[in-house]
N, C-alpha and C positions, 0 to 999 in steps of 0.2 A: 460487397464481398467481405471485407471485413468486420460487417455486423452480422453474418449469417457463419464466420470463421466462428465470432463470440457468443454467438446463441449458438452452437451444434456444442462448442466447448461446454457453456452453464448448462444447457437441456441433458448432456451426456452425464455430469457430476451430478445433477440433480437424481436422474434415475440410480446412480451407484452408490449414492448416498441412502437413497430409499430402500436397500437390501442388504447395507452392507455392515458387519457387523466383525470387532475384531476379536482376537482371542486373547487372553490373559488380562492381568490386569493394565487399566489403563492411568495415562496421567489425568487428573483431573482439570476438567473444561478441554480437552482433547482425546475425546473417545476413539476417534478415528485416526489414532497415532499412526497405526500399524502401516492403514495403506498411505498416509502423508509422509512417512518416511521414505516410502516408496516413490510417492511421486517428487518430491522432494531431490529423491536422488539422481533419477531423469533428467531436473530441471538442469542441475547443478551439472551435471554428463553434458548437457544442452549449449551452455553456458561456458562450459572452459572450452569445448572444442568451435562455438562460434561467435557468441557475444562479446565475451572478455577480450579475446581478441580484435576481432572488430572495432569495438570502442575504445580500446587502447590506441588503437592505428586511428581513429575518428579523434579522439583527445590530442594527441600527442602532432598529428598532420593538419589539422584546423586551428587557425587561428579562434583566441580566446573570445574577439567582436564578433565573428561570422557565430562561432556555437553557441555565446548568447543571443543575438539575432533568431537564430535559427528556434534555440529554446523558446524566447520570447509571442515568434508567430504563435508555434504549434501550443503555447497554453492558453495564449487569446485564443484560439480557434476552441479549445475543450471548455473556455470559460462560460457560457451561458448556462452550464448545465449547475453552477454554482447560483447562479443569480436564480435560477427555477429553484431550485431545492432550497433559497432563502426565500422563497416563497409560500412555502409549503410547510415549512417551520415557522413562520410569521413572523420571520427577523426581517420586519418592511423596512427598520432603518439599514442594516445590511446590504436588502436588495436595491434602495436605490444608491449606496456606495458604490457597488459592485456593479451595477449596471451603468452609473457615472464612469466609475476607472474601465469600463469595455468601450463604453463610448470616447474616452478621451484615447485610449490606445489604437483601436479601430479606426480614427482619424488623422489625430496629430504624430499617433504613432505607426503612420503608411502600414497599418493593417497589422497590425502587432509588432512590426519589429522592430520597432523601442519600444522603450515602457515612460512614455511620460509623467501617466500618473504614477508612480513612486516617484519620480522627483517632484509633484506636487504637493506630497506626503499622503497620499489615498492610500490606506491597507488595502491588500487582497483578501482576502477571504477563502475558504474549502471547502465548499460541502460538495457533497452529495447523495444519492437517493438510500442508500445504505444507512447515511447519516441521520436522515429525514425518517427512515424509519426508526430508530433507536430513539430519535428523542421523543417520538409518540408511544413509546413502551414496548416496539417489540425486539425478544431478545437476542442475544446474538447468535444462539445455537452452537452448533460444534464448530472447532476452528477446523479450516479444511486447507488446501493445497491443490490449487487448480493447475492441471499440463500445461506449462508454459508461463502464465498468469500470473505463478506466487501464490501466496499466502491470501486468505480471504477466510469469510467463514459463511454456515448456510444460509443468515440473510444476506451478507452482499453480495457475495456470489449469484443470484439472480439478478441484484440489484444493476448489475455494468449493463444489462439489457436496456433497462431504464434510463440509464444514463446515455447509454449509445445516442439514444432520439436527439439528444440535444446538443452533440456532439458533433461538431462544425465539422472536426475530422473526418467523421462516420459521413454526416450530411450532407455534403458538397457532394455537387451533381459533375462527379468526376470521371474518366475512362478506368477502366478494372483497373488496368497499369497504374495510371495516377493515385488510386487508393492504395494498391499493394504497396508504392513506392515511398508515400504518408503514412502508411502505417510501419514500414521499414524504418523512417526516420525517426517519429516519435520513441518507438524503441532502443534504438541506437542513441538517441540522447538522453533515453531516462536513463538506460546501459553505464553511459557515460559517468552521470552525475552520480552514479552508486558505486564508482572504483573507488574513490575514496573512504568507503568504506570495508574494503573487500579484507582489507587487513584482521580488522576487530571480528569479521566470521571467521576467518581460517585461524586465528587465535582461539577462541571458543573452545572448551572441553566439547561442546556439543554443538555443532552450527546448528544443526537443525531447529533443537531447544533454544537458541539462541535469536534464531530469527525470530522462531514462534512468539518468544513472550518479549520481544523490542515489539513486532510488532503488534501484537496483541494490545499494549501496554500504550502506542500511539494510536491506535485505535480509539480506544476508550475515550484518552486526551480530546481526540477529536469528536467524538457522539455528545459529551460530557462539556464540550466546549473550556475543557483545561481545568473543569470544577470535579479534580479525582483525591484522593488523598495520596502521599507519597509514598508512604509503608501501610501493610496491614497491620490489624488490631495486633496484641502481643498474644491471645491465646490463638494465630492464628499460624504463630509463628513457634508454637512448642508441640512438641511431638514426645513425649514422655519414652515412648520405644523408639522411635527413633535414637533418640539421646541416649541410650541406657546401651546399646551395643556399641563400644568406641571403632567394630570393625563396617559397620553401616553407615557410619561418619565420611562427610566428603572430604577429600583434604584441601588443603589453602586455596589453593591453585587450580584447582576444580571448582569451586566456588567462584573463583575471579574469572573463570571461565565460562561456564552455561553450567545448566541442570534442568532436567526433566521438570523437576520439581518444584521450582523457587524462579521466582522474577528476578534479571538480573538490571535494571534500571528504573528511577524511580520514576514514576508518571510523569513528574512535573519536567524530566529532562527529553522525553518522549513526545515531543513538538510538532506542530505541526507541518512543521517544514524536517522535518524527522527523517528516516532513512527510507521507508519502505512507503508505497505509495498503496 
């Protein structure tokens, strides 16, 4: 049920991206600003009247062991599709980490819910099929905004399809109830772990601008594998007309805010344990 929820989702975005086209000018690498603002603001409608609350009332009523437990399963459970996608990128010393720390956690760790290997010192790892294509060259396309999903763009946005397959979540041969109620939960804990950041968007001159290019910017971190520069060139950064009108000028505070226009973090703080997933 809920891999046929995520393909009706990406098969739908696919065709509206295939006709759709906006009017005036646009920000560049975000052609389809128009209708992501649009859905953008849906999510966010979505989000204060059911998420934010929810996961508020989920943080604040669960003890801190049960919600890392809980985190703990449901990322064992999404991890193979990490270990495939280091396969597929031919990081073979990766995948047998990664396949080590699933095996020691799927064991020692009664089925994810500890994490032993981090106290063995095993790193995790992140890929996936999104990822697997960017490092074989294809590029990322327009950034988009999927109903409900977040931020993506038009290679990965087909790519969660891909991913679904190997996705213990998606895979397990459960009753509908049981999947709607798995996929209830994973969401309610990524919900969770993102309040703390809820502050730095509703700060934002532009949340919108603001998620875009955080997550744009860990995006790359992660296709790039952290090998990004952390400014651009300096002619990339002068705008002669821009500059020459003092009333086209952002002010201070706008700047520390968001902007259409400019990246507001540098790559290297865009981690992969980063905000947006």
């Amino acid at each position: 049920m809920t891999a046929a929820i995520r393909a009706g989702l990406c098969l739908a975005l696919t065709l509206a991206l295939a006709g759709c086209a906006t009017t005036g000018p646009a920000t560049p690498g975000d052609p389809l600003e128009r209708m992501n603002r649009g859905t953008h603001r849906f999510n966010a409608a979505i989000d204060r009247a059911v998420l934010k609350p929810v996961a508020t009332g989920y943080r604040n009523g669960v003890p801190r062991v049960v919600r890392t437990g809980i985190g703990n399963v449901l990322s064992n459970l999404a991890f193979p599709t990490t270990i495939l996608n280091d396969l597929l990128q031919l990081k073979l010393k990766d995948a047998a980490i990664d396949l080590g720390r699933f095996a020691i956690n799927s064991t020692l760790g009664i089925g994810g819910l500890l994490d032993p290997a981090s106290h063995f010192g095993i790193p995790r790892n992140n890929e996936d099929f999104g990822q697997t294509l960017g490092r074989w060259g294809v590029p990322a396309g327009p950034y988009v905004v999927l109903p409900l999903l977040g931020p993506s763009t038009l290679r990965d946005a087909p790519s969660i399809l891909v991913d679904a397959q190997t996705d213990l979540r998606v895979q397990l041969d459960l009753e509908t109830e049981e999947k709607l109620a798995l996929a209830a939960l994973t969401v309610l804990d990524r919900r969770a772990e993102l309040l703390a950041v809820d502050a730095s968007i509703q700060a934002a001159y532009d949340p919108y601008a603001f998620v875009r290019n955080v997550w744009l910017q860990r995006r790359e971190y992660q296709v790039r594998d952290g090998e990004v520069p952390d400014d651009p060139p300096p002619e990339e950064l002068e705008d002669p007309e821009f500059l020459e009108d003092p009333e086209d000028q952002l002010a201070p505070d706008a700047v520390a805010g968001s902007s259409s226009e400019t990246s507001l973090m540098p790559a290297s703080a865009a981690s992969p344990a980063g905000m947006f997933r």
